[in-house]
C-alpha positions in Angstrom: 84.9 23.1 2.0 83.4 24.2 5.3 85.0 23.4 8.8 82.7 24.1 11.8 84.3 24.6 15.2 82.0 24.3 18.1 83.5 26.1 21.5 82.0 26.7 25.3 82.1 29.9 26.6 82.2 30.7 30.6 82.0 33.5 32.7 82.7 33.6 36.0 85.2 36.3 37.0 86.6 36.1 33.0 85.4 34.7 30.1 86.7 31.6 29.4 86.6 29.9 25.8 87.2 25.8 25.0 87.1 24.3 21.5 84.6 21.4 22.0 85.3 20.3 18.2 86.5 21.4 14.4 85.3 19.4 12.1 83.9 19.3 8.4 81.2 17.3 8.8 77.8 19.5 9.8 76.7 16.3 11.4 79.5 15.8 14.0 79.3 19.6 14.5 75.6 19.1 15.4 76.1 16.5 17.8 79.0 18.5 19.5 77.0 21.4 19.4 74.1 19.7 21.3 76.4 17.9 23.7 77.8 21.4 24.6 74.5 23.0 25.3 73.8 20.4 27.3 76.8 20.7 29.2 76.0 24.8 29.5 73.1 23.8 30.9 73.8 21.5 33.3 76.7 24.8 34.2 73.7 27.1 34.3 71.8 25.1 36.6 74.5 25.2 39.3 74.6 29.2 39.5 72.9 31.1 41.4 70.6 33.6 39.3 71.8 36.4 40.4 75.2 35.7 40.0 76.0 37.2 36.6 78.0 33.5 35.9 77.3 32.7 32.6 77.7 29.7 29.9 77.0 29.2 26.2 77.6 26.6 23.3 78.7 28.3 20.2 79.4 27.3 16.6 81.5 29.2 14.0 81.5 28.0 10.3 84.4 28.7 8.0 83.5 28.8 4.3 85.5 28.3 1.3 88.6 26.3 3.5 91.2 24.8 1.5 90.5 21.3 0.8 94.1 20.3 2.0 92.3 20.9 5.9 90.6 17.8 5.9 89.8 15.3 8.7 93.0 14.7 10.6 94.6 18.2 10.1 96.2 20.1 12.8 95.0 23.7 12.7 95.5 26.8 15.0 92.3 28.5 16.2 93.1 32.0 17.8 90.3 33.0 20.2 89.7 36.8 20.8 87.4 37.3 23.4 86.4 41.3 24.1 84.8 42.3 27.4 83.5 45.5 26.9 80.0 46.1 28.2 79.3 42.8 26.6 81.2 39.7 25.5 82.1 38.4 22.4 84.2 36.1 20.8 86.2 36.0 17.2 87.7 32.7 16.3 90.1 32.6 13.1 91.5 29.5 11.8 95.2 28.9 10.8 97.4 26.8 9.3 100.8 26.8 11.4 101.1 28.4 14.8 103.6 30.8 13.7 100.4 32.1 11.2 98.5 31.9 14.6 101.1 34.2 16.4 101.5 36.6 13.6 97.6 37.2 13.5 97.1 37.8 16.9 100.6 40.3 16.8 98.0 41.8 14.0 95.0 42.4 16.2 96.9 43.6 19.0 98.6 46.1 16.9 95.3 47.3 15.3 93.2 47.5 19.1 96.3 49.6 20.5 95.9 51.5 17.6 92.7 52.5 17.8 92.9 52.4 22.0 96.1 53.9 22.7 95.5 52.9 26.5 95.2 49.2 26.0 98.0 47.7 28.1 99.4 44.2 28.8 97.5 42.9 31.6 100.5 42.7 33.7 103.5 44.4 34.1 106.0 41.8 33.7 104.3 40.9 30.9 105.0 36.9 30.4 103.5 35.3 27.5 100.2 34.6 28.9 99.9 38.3 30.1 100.6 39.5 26.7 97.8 37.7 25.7 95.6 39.5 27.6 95.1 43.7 27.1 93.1 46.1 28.9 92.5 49.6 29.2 91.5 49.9 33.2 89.7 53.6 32.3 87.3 52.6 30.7 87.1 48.3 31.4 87.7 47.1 28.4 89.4 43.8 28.3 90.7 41.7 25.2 92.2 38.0 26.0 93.6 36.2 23.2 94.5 32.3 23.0 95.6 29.8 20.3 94.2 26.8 20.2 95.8 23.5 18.2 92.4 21.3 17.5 93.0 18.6 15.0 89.7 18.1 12.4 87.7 15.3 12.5 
């Protein structure tokens, strides 16, 4: 079974990522899809060109999901965006939210490994800071979110 999850992506003075819609029917993922470049259109349109503001609509198809995620399940989307001379996102779909946590805990632990500088964004370091790594020498930034979308 596939589940397509369309998200918006933003830039402004950070990327910014929304899940528009999971679903596993490619239909409803088109029309979400479409609606959402609409949408990053009509964002576009209000920027000034030289801003360096961005938008996009995106789509990201999972392959081979268990059948027990059907329409009406609650999933856990974790969202790694990377800012390093360009942005890019990685979503990866979960089952619980402690599964969510853990792979995030996982992808933190493997960046600091191979960046050693990467710090939490914040000293204090709340929740939402932790989320969010950077290594300030060379501007790399990593923001992480988890996202509960129910499929439709």
């Amino acid at each position: 079974m596939k589940i397509y999850v369309v998200y918006f992506r933003t830039m402004i003075d950070s990327p910014e990522v929304e899940i528009k819609c999971a679903t596993t029917s490619k239909f409803i993922a088109e029309q979400a899809l479409t609606k959402a470049q609409r949408e990053a259109d009509e964002w576009m349109a209000d920027e000034d060109e030289d801003s360096g503001n961005w938008a996009e609509a995106c789509i990201k198809t999972f392959d081979g999901i268990s059948p027990a995620y059907g329409p009406g399940s609650l999933v856990y989307v974790t969202v790694e965006t990377e800012w390093y001379e360009e942005v890019t996102t990685k979503l990866h779909l979960n089952g619980t939210k402690p599964s969510a946590m853990d792979y995030v805990d996982l992808r933190k632990k493997i960046l600091i490994k191979e960046d050693p500088d990467l710090v939490p964004y914040d000293e204090d370091e709340t929740f939402e800071e932790s989320m969010h790594l950077c290594n300030p020498d060379v501007m790399s930034d990593y923001y992480f979110s988890i996202e509960p979308v129910t499929i439709r």
